[in-house]
Backbone as a ProteinNet text record, in pm:
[ID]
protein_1_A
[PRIMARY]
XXXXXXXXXXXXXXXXXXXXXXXXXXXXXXXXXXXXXXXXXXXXXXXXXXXXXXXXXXXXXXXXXXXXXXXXXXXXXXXXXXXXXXXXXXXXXXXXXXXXXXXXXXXXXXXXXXXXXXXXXXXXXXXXXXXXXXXXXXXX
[TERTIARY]
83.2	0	88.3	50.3	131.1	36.3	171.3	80	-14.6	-59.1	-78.7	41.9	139.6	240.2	327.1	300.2	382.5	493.2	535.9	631.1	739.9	800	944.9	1012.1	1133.7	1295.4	1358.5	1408.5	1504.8	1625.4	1681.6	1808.6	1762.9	1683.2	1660.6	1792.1	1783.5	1869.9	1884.7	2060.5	2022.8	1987.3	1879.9	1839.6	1924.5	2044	2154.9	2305	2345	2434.8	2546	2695.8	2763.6	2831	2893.3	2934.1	3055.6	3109.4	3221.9	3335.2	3448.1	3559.6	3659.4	3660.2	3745.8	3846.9	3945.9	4089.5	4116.1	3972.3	4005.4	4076.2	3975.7	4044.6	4159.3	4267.1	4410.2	4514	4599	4708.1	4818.4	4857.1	5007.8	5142.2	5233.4	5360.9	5502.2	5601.7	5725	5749.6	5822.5	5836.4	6008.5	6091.2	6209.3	6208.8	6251.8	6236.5	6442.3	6393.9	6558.6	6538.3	6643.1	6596.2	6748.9	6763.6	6900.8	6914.3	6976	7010.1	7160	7150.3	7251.9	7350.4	7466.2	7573.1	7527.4	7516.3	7489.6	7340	7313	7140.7	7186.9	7071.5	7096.2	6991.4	7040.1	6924.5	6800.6	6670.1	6553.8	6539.8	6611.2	6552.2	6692.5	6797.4	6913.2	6929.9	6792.5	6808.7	6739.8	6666	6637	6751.4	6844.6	6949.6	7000.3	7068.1	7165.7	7089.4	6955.9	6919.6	6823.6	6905.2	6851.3	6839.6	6964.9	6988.5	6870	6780.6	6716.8	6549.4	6556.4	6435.7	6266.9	6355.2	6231.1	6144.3	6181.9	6167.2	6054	5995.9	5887.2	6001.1	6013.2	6094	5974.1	6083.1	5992.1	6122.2	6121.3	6206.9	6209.2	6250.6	6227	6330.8	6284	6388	6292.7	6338.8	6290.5	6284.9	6200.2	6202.8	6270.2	6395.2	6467.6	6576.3	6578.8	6673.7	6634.2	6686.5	6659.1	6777.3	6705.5	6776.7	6797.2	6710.4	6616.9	6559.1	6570.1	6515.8	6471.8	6360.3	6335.1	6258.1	6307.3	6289.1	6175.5	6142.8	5998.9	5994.4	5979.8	5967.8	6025.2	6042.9	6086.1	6199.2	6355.7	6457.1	6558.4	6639.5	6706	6844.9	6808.3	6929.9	7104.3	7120.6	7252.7	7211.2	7134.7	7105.9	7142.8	7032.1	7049.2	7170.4	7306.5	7372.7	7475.8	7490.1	7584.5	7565.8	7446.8	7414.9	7400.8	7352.7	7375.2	7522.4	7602.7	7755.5	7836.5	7816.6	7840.8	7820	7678.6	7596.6	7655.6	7703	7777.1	7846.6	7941.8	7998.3	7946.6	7828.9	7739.5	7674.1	7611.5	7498.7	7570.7	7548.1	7548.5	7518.9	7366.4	7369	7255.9	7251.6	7129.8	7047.1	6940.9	6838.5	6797.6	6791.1	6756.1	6690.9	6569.2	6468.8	6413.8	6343.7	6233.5	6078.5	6057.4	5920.9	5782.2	5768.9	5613.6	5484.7	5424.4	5287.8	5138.6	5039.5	4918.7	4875	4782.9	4731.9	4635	4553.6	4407.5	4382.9	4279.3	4244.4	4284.2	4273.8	4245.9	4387.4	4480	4564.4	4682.7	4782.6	4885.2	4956.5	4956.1	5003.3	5133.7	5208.9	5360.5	5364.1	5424.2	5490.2	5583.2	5624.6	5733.7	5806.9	5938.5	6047.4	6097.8	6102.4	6110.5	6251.9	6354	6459.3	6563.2	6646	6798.2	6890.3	6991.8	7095.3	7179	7308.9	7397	7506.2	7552.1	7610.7	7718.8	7874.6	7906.5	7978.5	7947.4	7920	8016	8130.6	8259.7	8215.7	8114.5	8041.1	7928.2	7913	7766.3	7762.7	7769.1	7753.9	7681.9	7682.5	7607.3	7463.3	7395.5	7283.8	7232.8	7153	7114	6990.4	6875.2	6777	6648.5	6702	6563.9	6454.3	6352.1	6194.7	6215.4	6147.1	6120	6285.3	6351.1	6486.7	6539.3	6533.7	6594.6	6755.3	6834.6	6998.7	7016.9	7106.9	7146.4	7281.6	7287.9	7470	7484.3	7621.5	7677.7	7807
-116.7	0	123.9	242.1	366.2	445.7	526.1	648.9	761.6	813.7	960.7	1054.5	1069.4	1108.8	1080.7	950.2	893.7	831.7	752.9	658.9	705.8	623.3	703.8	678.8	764.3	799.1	707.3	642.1	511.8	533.1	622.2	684.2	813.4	846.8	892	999.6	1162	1204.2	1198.4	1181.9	1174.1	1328.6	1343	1398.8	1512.7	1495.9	1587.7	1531.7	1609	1553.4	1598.6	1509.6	1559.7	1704.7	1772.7	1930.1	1918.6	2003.5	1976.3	2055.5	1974.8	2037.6	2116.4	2218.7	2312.3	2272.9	2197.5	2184	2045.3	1951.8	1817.1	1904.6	2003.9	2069.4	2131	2149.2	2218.1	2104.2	2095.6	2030.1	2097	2019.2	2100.5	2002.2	2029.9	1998.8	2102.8	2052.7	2110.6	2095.6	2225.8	2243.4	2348.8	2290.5	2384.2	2528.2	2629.3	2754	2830.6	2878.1	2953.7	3074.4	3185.5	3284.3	3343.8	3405.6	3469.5	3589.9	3691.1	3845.2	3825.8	3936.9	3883.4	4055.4	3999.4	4085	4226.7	4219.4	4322	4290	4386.3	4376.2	4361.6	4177	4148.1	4191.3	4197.6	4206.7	4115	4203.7	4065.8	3981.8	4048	3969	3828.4	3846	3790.8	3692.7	3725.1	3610.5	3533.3	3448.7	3310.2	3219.6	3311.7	3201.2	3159.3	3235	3231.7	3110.7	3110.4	3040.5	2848.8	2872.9	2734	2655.3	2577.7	2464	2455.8	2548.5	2524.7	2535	2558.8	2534	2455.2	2364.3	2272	2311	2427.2	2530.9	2665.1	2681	2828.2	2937.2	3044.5	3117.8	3274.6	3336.1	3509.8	3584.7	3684.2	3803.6	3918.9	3960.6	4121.4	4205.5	4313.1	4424.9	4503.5	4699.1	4746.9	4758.7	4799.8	4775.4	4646.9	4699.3	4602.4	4525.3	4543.3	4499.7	4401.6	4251.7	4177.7	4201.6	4232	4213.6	4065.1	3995.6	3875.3	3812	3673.6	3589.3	3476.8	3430.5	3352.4	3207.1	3125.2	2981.2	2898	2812.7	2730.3	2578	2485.1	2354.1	2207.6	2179	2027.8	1953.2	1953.8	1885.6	1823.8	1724.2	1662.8	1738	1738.6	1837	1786.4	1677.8	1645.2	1752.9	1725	1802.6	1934.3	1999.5	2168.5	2173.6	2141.3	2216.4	2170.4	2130.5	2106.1	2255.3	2196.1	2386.8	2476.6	2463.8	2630	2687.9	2557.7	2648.2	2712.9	2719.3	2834.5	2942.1	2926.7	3077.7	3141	3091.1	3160.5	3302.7	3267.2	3365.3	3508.7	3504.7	3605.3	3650.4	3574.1	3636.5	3680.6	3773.9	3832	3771.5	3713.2	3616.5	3518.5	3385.2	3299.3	3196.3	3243.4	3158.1	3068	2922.8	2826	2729	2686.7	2556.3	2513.1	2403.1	2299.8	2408.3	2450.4	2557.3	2460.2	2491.3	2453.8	2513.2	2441.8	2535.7	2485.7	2534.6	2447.9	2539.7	2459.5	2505.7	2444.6	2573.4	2532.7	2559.7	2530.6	2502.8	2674.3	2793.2	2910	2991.4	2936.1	2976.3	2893.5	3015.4	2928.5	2970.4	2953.8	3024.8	2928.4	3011.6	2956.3	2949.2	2887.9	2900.1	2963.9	2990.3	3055.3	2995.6	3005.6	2872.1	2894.6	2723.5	2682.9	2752.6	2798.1	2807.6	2906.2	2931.2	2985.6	2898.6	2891.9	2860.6	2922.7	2962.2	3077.5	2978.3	2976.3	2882.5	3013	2977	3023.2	2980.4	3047.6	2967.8	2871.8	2879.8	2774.5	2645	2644.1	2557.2	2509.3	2481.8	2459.3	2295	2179.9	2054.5	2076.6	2188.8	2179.7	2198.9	2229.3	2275.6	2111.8	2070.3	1929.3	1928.6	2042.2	2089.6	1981.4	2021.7	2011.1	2072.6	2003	2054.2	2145.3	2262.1	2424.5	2491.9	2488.9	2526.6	2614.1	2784.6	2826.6	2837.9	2784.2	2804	2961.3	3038.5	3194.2	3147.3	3138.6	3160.7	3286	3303.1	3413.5	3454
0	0	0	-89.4	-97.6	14.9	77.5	164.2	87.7	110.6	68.6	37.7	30.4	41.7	-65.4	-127.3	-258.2	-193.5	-275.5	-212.2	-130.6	-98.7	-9.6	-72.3	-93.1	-193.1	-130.1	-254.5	-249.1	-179.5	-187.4	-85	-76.5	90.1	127.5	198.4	198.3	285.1	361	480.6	630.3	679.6	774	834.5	896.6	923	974.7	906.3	809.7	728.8	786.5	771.7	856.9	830.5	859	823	797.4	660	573.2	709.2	716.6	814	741.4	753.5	640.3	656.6	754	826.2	729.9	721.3	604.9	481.8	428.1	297.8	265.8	404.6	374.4	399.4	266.5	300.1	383.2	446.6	523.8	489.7	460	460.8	498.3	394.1	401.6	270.5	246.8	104.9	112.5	-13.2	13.7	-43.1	56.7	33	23.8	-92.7	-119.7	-162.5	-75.3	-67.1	-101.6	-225.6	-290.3	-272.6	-174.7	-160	-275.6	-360.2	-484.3	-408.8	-434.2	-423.5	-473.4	-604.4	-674.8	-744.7	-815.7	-876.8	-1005.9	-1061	-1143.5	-1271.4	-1389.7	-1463	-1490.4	-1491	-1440.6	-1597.9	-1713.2	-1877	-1822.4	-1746.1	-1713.5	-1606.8	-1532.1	-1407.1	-1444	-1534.3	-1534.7	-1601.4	-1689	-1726.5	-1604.3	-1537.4	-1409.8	-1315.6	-1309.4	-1231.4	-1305.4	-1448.3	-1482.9	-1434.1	-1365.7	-1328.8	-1220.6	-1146.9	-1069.1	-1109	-1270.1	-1367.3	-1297.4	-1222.5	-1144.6	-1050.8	-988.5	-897.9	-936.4	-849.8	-877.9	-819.6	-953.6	-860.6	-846.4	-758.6	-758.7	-766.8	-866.5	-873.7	-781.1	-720.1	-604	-687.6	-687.4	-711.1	-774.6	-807.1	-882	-1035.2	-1096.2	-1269.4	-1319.6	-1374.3	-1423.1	-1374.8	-1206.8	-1165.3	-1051.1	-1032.4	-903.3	-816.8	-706	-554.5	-495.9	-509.3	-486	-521.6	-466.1	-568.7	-473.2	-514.5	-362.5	-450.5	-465.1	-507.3	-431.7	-462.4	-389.7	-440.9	-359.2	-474.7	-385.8	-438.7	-438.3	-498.3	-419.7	-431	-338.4	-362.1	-332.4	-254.8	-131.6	-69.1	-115.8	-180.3	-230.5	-385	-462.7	-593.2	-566.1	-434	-416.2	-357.3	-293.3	-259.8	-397.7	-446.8	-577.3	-692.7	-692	-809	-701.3	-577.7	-490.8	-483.1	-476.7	-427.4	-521.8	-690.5	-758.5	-740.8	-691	-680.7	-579.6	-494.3	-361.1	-357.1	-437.2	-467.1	-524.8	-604.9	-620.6	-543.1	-413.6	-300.1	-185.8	-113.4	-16.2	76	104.1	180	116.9	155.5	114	272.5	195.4	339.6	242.3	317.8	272	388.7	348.3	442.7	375	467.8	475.5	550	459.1	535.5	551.6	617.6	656.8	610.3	550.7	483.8	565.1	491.1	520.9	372.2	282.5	196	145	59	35.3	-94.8	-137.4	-275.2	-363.6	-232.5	-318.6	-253.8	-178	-84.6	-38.8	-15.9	100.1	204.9	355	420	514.7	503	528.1	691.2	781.2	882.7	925.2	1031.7	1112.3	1136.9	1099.8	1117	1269.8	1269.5	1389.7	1463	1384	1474.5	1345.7	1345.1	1283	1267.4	1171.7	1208.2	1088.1	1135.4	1108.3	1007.7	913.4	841.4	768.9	771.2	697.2	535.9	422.5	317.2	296.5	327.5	284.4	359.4	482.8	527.9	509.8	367.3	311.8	362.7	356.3	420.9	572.9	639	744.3	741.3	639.5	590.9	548.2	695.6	649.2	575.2	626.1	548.3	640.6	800.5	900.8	889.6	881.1	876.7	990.4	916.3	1012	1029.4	991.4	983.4	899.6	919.4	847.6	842	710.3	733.8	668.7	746.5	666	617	490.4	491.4	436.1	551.4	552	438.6
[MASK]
++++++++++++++++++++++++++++++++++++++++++++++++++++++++++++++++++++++++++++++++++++++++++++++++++++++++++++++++++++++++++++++++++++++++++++

């Protein structure tokens, strides 16, 4: 017998569905962050050659018009890979920050962490730069 009502829906909705957790929707990790203060200001049509070898990488240019101050890298590599092509560059930067940064990110966003700690490296001592999660290295 049918109710008055017409049959009942074969998959019926639940009654109180559970509520989407915005915190499910952000990934968080560690991601390597390189951050180049260049001796002198390079030309910006000139800094993607200089920085091929690190092609695999999102980079960002800083400086005014036509000139970078900075250059700050993003991405995913092999800390034997990055210090082999970083230690040419040495000699050009002033100083370089390099980590394992911490993110959390979302479909429309990304917001970085506060690194866990310092550590003061001077460049002829690049092998100390093991590349600890939350660790920024400065070489000097």
């Amino acid at each position: 017998m049918i109710s008055e009502s017409g049959p009942a829906p074969v998959n019926p909705a639940p009654e109180n569905p559970a509520p989407v957790n915005p915190v499910n929707l952000l990934k968080k990790g560690f991601e390597l962050q390189i951050q180049l203060t260049w001796s002198e200001a390079l030309e910006r049509r000139r800094t993607p050659l200089l920085l091929e070898p690190f092609a695999s990488l999102q980079a960002e240019f800083l400086g005014e018009g036509e000139q970078v101050r900075t250059t700050i890298l993003r991405g995913q590599m092999p800390r034997d890979e990055l210090l082999a092509l970083l230690f040419p560059l040495l000699e050009r930067v002033k100083y370089a920050e390099i980590g394992l940064r911490g993110y959390l990110r979302s479909e429309h966003s990304t917001e970085y962490m506060p690194w866990k700690r310092n550590v003061i490296v001077k460049k002829p001592e690049l092998e100390r730069v093991t590349l600890e999660e939350g660790v920024k290295y400065v070489l000097e």
